[in-house]
N, C-alpha and C positions, 0 to 999 in steps of 0.2 A: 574768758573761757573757764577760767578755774573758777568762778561764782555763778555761771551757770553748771556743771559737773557738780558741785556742792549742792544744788537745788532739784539734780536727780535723784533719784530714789534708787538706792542698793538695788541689784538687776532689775532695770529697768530696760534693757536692751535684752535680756533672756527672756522674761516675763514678756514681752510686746512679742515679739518673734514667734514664743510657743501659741500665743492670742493667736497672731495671723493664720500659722502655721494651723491650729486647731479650726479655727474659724473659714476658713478655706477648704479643709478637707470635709467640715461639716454641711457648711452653707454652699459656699460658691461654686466649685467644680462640682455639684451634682445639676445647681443651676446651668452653670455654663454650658455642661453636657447637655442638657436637656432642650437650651436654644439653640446648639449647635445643630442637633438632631432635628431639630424641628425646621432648622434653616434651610436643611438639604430639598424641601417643598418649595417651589415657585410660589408667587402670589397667590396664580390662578385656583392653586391647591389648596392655599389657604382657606382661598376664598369659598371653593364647595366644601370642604368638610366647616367650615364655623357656620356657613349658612343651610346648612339642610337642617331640614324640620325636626329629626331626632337632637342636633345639637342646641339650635333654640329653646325645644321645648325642654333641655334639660337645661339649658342657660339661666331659664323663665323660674324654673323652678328652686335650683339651688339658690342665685343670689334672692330671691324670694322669700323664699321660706327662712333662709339666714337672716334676712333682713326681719322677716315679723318676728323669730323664735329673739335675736337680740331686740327687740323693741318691748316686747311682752318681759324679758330676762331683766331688763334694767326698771321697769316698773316694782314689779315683784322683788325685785334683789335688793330694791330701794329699802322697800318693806320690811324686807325682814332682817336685813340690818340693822334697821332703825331700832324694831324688836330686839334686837339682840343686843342694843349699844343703850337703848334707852331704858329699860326695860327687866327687873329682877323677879323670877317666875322660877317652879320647883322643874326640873328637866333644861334649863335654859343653858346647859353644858353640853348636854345632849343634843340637841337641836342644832347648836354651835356647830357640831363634830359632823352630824346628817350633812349641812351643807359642801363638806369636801368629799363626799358621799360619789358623786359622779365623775371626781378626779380619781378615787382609789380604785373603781369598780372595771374591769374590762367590758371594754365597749359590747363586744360581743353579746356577755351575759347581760346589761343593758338591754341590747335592741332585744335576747327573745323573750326578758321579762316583760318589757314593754308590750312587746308581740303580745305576748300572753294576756297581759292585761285589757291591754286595747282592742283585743281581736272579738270578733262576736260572740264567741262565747267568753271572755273575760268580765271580768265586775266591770271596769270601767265601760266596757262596749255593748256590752246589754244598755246600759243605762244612757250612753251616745245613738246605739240604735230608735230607742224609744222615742229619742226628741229627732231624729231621721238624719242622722251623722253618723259618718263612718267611721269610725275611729282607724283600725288600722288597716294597713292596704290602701293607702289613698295619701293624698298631699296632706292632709291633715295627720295625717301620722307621721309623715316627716318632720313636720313642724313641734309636734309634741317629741320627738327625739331627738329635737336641733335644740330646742328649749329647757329638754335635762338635763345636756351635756354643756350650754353654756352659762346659764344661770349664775353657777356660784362664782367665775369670773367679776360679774357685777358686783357679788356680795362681799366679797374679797377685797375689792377695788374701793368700795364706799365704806366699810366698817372700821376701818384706821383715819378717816376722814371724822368722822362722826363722831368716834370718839377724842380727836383732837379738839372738837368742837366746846369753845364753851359757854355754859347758859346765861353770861351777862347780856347777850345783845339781845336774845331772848325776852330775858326779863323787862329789861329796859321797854319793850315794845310792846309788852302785857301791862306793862306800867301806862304808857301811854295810850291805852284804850284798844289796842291792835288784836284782833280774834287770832287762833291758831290759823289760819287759812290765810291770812295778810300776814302773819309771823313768819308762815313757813315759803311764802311765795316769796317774801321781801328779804329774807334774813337771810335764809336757808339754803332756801334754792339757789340762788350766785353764789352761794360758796363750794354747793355740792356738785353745780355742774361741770366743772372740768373733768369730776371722779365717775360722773355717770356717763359723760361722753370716752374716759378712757375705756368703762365697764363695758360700754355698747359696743367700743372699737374691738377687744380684745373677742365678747363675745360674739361677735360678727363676724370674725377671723377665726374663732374654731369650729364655726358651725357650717363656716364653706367647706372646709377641709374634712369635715365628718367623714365617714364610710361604715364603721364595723355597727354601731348603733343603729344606723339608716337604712341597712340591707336588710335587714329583719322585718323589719315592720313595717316596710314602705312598697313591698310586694313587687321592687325591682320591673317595674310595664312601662314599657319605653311610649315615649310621647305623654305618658302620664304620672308616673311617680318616680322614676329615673334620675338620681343626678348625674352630677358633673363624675365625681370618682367611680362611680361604678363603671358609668361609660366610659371612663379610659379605660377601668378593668375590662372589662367587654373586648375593646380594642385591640388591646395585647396578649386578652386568650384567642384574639383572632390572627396571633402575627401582621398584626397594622400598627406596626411602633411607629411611624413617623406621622399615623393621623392622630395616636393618644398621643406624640409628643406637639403637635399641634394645640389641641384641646387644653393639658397641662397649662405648654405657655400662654396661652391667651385665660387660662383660667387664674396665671398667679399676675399677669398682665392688667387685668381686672380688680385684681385683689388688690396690689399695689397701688393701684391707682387712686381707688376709693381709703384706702388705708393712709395713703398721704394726705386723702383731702380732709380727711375727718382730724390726722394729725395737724395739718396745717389748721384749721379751724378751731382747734381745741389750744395752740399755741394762745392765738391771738385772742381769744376768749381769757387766758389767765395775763397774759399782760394788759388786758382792761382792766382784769383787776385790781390788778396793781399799780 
C-alpha cells in the first residue's frame, strides 16, 4: 500500500474530485436533464415529432450539409496546411493568423457578412447568380457557412502532423523513380490519415451544432433551409419544450453515434499502423 501511495501524485484525490465535480456540472447534468425531459414522451411521441416532414427535412439537411462543408474542409485544410508547413512566402504569418480567423470572429457577424456577401446583391452572388446558383437563402448557403466555421479545425489538426513529418522517406522515393502523385499517395497519405480523419471528425461535429452563422444566411424556410437548432429554437419560442427536448436528444443521439464510428475507425486505422 505504501508503494502504491508513493506512486500517487500530490492531490491527486482533490484534482480528480474538482475534474468530476467540474465535468458533471458542465457536461452531464445538462445532458441528463435534457433526456430526462425528453423521456417524459411516450414512444408514440417520439415517434410523430422525429418523423414529420419539417423534422426530416431538417434532419436531411443539417447532417448533410455538415457532412459535405467537413468533406470539402478537410480537402482544402489539407491544402493549406501543407502551404503553410511546406512552403516560405512574404505574408505567410499572416495567412497562418487568417486561419483561426473563424474561431475568433462571432458567429453572428459571420453569418451577416456572409449574408452580405453571398446574398444577390453581394460580389460573391452576383457572380453565383450569373452561372444560376443561389448563393444565399438556399442549402447552398448553409453549406458555405458550415465550411467557414469548420475548416480551420482540419488545418489545426494536420499542420503539427506535417511538420513532424520528415523528408527522408520522401526523398528516398524521388530517388527511386516515384513522381509526387505516387510519393504523396504512398508516403504521405497513411501517415496523414489518422489527422484528416480526426480534422473531418471534429469538423463534422461543429458544423451540426452551428446556429449563429446559419440563421443569417440560410433564410431560416422550413422544409427547405431550416436546421436542426433553429427548429429546436422555433420549438421553445413556442412552449414545446419536451418536442425541442426530443429533437435535441435524438439530434446528440446521432451525433454520438456517427462520432464513435468515425472514432472507432480512426483507432484501428493507426494501430495498422503501427
Amino acid at each position: 500500500m505504501a508503494l502504491i501511495a508513493r506512486r500517487i501524485l500530490p492531490g491527486y484525490g482533490l484534482t480528480l474530485g474538482i475534474t468530476l465535480a467540474f465535468l458533471s456540472s458542465i457536461v452531464l447534468v445538462p445532458l441528463a436533464a435534457l433526456f430526462l425531459k425528453a423521456a417524459g414522451l411516450g414512444p408514440s411521441d417520439w415517434a410523430r415529432i422525429l418523423t414529420s416532414p419539417r423534422t426530416l427535412a431538417a434532419f436531411r439537411l443539417t447532417f448533410g450539409a455538415s457532412a459535405a462543408a467537413a468533406g470539402v474542409s478537410t480537402v482544402f485544410g489539407l491544402l493549406i496546411a501543407w502551404v503553410l508547413v511546406r512552403y516560405r512566402f512574404p505574408g505567410r504569418r499572416i495567412l497562418d493568423a487568417m486561419v483561426d480567423l473563424p474561431f475568433a470572429l462571432p458567429t453572428a457577424v459571420a453569418g451577416i457578412t456572409l449574408a452580405q456577401l453571398y446574398g444577390p446583391r453581394g460580389w460573391m452572388g452576383q457572380v453565383l447568380q450569373a452561372l444560376g446558383i443561389q448563393g444565399a437563402y438556399s442549402p447552398f448557403g448553409v453549406f458555405i457557412a458550415l465550411t467557414f466555421i469548420s475548416f480551420p479545425f482540419v488545418v489545426r489538426t494536420v499542420q503539427p502532423v506535417l511538420e513532424d513529418l520528415q523528408p527522408d522517406a520522401e526523398e528516398a522515393a524521388a530517388t527511386l523513380g516515384a513522381n509526387r502523385l505516387v510519393t504523396f499517395r504512398r508516403i504521405l497519405l497513411p501517415t496523414l490519415f489518422p489527422a484528416l480523419l480526426t480534422g473531418f471528425t471534429l469538423a463534422f461535429a461543429r458544423a451540426i451544432g452551428e446556429y449563429g452563422s446559419v440563421v443569417f444566411i440560410s433564410g431560416n424556410l422550413p422544409f427547405k433551409t431550416e436546421i436542426l437548432p433553429l427548429l429546436i429554437i422555433g420549438q421553445l419560442e413556442q412552449f414545446h419544450y419536451s418536442a425541442a427536448a426530443v429533437i435535441a436528444a435524438s439530434m446528440l443521439l446521432v451525433s454520438f453515434t456517427l462520432l464513435f464510428l468515425i472514432n472507432l475507425l480512426q483507432r484501428r486505422l493507426v494501430a495498422r499502423s503501427h
